[in-house]
Biopython code that builds the backbone (N, CA, C, O; Angstrom):
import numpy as np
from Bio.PDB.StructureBuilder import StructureBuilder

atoms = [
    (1, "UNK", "N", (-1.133, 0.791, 8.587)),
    (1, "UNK", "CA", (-0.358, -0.412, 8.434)),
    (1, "UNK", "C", (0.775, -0.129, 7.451)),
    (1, "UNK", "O", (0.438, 0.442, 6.414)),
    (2, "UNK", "N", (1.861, -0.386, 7.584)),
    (2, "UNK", "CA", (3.156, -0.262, 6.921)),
    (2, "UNK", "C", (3.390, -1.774, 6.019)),
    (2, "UNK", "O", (3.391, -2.798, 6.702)),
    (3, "UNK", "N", (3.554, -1.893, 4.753)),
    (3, "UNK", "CA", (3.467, -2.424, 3.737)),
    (3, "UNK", "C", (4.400, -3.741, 3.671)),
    (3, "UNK", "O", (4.234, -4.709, 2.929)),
    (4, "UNK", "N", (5.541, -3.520, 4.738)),
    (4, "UNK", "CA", (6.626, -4.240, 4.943)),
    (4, "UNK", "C", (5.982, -5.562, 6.288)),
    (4, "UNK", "O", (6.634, -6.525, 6.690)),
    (5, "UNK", "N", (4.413, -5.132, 6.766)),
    (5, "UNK", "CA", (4.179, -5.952, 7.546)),
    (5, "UNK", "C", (3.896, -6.912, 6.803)),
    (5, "UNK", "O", (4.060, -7.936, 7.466)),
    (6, "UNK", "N", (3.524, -7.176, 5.681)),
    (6, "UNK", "CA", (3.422, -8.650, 4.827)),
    (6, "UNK", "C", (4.241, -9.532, 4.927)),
    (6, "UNK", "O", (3.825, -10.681, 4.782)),
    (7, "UNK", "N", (5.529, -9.342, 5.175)),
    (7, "UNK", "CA", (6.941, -10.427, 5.260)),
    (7, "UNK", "C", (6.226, -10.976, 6.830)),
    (7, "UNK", "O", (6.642, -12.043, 7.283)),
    (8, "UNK", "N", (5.376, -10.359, 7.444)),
    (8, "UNK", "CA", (5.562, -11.667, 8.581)),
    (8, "UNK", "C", (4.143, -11.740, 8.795)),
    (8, "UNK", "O", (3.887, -12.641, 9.592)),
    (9, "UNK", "N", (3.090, -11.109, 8.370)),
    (9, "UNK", "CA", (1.891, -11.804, 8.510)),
    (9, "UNK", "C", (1.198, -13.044, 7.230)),
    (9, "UNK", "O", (1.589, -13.161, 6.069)),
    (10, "UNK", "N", (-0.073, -13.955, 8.019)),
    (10, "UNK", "CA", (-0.359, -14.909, 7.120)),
    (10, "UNK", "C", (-1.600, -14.704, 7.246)),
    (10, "UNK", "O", (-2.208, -13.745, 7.721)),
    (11, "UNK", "N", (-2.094, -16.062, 6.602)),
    (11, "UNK", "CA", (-3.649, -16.035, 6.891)),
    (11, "UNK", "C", (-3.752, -16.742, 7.997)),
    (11, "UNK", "O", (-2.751, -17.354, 8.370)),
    (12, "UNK", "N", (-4.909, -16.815, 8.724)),
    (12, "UNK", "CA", (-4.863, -17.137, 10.379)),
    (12, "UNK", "C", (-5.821, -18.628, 10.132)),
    (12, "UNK", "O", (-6.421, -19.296, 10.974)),
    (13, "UNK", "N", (-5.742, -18.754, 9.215)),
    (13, "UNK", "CA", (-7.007, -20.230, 8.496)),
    (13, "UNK", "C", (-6.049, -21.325, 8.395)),
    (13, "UNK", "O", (-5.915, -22.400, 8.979)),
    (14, "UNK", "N", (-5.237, -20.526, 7.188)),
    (14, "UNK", "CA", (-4.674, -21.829, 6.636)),
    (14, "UNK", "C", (-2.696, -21.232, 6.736)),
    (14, "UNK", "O", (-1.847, -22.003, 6.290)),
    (15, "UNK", "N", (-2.359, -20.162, 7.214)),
    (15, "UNK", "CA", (-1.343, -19.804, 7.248)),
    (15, "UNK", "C", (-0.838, -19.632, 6.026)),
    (15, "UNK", "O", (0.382, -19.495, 6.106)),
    (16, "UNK", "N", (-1.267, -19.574, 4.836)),
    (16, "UNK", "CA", (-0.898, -19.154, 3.524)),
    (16, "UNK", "C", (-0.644, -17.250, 3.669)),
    (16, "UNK", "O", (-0.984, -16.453, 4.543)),
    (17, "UNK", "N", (0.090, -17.087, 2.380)),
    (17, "UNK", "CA", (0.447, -15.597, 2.393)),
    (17, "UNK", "C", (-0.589, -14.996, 2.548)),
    (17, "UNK", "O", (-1.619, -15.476, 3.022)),
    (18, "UNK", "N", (-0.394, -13.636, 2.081)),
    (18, "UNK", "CA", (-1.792, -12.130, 1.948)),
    (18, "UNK", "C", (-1.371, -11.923, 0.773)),
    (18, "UNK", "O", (-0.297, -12.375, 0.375)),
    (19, "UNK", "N", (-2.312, -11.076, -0.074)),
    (19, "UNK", "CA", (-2.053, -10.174, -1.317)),
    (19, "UNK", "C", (-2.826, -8.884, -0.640)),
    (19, "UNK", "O", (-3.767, -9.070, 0.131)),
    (20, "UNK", "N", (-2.390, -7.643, -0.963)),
    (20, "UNK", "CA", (-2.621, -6.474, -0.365)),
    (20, "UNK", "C", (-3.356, -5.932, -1.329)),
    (20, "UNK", "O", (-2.755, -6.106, -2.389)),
    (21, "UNK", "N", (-4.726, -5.151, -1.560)),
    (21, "UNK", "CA", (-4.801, -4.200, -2.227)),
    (21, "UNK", "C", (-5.340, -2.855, -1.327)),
    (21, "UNK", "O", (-6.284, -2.683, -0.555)),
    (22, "UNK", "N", (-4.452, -2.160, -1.740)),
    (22, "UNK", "CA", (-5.052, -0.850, -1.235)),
    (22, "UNK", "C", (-5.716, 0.328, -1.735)),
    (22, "UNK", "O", (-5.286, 0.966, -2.695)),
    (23, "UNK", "N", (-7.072, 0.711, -0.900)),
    (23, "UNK", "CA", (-7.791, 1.710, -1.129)),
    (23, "UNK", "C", (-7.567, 3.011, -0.883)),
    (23, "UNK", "O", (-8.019, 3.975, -1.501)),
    (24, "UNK", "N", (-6.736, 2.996, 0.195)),
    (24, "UNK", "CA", (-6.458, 4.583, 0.480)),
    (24, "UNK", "C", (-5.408, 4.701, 1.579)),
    (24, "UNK", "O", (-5.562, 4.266, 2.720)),
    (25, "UNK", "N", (-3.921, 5.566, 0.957)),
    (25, "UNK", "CA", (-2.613, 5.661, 1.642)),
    (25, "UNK", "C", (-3.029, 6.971, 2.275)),
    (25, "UNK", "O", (-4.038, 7.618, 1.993)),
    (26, "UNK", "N", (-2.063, 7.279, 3.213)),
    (26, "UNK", "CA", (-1.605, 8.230, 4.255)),
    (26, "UNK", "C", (-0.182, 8.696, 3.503)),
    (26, "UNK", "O", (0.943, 8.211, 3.616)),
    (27, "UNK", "N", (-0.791, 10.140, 2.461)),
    (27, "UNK", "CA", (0.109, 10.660, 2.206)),
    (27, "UNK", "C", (0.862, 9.953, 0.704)),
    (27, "UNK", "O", (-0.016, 9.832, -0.150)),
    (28, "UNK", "N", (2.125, 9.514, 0.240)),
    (28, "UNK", "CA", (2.996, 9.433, -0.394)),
    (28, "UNK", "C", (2.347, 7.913, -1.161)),
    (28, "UNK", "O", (1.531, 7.259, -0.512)),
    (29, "UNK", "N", (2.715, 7.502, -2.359)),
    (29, "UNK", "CA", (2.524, 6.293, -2.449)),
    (29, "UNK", "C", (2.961, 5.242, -1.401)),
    (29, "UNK", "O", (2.341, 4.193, -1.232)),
    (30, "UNK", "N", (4.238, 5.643, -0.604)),
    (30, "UNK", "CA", (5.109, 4.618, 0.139)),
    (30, "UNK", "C", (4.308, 5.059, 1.661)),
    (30, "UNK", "O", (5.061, 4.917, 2.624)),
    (31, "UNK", "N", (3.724, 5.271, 1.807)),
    (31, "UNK", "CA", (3.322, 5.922, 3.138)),
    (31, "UNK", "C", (2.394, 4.544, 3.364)),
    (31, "UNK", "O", (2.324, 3.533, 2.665)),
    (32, "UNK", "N", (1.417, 5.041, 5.141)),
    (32, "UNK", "CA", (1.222, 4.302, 5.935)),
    (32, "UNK", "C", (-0.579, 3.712, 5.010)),
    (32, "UNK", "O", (-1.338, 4.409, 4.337)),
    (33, "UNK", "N", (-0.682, 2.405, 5.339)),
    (33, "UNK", "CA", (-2.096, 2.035, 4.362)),
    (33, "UNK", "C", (-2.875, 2.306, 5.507)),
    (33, "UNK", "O", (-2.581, 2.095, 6.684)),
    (34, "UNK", "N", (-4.453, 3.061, 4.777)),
    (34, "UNK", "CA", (-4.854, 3.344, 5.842)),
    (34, "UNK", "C", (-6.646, 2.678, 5.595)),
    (34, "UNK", "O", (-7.383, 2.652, 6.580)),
    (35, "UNK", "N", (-7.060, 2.290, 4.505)),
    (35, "UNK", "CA", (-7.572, 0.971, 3.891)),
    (35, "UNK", "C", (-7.216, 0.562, 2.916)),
    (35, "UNK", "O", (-6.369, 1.073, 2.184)),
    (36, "UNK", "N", (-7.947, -0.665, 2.706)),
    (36, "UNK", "CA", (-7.708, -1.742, 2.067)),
    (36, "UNK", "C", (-8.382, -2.937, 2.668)),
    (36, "UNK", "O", (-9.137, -3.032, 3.636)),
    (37, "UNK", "N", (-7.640, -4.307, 1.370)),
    (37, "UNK", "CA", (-7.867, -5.456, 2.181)),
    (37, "UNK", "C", (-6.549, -6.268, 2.143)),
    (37, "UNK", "O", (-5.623, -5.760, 1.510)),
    (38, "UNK", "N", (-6.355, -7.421, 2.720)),
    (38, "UNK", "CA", (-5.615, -8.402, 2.607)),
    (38, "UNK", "C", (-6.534, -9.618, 2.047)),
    (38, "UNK", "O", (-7.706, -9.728, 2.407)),
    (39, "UNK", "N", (-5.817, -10.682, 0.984)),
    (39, "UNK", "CA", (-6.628, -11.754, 0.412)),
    (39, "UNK", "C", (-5.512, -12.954, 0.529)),
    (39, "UNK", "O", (-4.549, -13.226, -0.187)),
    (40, "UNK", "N", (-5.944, -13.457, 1.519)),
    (40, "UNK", "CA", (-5.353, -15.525, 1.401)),
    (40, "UNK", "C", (-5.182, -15.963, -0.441)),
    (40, "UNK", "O", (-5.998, -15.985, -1.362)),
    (41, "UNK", "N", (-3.938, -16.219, -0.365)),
    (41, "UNK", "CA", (-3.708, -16.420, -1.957)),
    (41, "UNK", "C", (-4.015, -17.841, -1.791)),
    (41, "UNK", "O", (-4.023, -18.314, -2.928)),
    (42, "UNK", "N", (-4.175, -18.408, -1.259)),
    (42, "UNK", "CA", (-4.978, -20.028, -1.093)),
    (42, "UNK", "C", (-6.358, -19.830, -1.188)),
    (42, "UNK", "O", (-6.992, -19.682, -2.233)),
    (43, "UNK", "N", (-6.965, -19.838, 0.408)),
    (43, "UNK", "CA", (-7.955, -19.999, 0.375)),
    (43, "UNK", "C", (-9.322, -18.496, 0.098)),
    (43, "UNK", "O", (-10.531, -18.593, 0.309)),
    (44, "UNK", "N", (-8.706, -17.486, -0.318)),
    (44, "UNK", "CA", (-9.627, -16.245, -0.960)),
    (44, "UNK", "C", (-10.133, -15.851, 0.319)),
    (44, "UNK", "O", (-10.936, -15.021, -0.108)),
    (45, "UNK", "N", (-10.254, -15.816, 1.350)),
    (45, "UNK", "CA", (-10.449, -15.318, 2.472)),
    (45, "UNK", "C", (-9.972, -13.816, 3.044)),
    (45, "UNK", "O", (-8.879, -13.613, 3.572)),
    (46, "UNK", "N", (-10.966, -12.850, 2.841)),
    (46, "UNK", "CA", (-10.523, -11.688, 2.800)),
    (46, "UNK", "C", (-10.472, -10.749, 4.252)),
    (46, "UNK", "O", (-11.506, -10.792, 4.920)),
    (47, "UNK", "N", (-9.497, -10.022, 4.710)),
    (47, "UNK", "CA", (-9.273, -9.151, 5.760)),
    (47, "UNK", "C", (-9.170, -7.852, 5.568)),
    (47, "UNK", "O", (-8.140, -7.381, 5.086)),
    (48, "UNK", "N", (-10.422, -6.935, 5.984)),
    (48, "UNK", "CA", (-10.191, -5.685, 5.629)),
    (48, "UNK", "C", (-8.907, -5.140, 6.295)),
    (48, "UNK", "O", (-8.192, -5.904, 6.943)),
    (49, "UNK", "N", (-8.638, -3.983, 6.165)),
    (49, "UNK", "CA", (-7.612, -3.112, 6.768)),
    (49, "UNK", "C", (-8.612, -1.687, 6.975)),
    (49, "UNK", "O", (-8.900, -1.014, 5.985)),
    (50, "UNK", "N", (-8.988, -1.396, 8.035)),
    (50, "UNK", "CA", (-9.735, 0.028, 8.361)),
    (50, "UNK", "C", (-8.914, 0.605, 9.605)),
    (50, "UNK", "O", (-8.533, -0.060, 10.568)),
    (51, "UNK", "N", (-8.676, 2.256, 9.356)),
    (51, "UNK", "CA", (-7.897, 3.202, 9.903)),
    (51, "UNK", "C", (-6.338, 2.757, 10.417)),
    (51, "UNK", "O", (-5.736, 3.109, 11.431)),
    (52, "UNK", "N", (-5.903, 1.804, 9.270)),
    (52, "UNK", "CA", (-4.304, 2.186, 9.126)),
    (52, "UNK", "C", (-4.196, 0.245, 10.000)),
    (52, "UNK", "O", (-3.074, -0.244, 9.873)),
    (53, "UNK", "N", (-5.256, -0.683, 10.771)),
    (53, "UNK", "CA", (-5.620, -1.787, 11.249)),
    (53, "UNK", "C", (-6.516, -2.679, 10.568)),
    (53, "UNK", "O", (-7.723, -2.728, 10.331)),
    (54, "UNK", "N", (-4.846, -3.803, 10.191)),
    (54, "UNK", "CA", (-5.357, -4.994, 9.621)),
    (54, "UNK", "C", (-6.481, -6.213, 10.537)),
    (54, "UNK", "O", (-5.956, -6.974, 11.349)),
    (55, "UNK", "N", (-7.902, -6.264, 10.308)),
    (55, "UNK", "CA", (-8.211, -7.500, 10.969)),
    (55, "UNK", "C", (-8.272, -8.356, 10.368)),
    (55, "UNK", "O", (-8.924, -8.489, 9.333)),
    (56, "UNK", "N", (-7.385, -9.361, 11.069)),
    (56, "UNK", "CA", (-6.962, -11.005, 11.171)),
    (56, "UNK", "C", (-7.589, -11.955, 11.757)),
    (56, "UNK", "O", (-7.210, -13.122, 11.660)),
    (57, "UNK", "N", (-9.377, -11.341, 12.934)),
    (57, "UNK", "CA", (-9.427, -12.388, 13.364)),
    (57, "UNK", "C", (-10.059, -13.185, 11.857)),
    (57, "UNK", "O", (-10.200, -12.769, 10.707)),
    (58, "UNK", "N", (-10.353, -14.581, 12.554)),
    (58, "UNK", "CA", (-11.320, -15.671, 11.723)),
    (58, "UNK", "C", (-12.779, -14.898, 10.803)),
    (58, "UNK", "O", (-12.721, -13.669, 10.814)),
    (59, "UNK", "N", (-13.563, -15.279, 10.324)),
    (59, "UNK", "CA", (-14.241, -14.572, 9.489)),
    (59, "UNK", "C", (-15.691, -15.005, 11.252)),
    (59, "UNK", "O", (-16.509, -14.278, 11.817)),
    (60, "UNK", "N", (-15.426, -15.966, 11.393)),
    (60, "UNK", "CA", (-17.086, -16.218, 12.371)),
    (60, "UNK", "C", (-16.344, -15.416, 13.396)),
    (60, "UNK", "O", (-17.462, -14.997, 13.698)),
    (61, "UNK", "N", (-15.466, -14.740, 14.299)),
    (61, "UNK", "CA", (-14.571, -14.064, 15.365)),
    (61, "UNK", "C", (-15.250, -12.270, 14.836)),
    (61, "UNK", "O", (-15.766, -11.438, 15.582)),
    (62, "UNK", "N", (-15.081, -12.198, 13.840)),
    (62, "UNK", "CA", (-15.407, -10.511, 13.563)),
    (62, "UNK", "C", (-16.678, -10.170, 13.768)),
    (62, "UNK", "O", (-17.546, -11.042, 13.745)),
    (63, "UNK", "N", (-17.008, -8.748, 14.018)),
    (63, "UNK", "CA", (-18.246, -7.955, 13.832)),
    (63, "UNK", "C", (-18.804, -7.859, 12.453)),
    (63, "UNK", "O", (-18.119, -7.673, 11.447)),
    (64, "UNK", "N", (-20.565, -8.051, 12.493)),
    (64, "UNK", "CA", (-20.810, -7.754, 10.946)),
    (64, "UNK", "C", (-21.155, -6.764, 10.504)),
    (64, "UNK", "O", (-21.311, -6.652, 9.288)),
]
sb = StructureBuilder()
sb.init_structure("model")
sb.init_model(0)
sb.init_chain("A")
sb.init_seg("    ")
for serial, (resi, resn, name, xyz) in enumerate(atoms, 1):
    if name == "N":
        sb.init_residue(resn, " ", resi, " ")
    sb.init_atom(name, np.array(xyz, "f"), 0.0, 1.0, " ", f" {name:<3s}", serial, name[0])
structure = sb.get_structure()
């Protein structure tokens, strides 16, 4: 996932922003995220990011 995708993704709940933290880049600090999570700055609702793919669905929509 490329870092610049934040300007157009939200949360899929409440459409509030993301806050990004990342666990582990591809390469350079500026390079591709390849985990992490995304966190709803509203409602704390968290979206991992695994192999470089943010999931966005709903929290009851995902695998456990």
């Amino acid at each position: 996932m490329k870092e610049s995708l934040l300007d157009i993704v939200c949360c899929p709940l409440d459409k509030h922003d993301l806050e990004l933290s990342v666990d582990e880049r591809d390469g350079e600090d500026d390079g591709e995220i390849l985990s992490g999570t995304l966190t709803c700055t509203d409602c704390g609702e968290e979206y991992p990011i695994e192999d470089g793919i943010p999931n966005l669905l709903p929290p009851d929509m995902r695998e456990a």
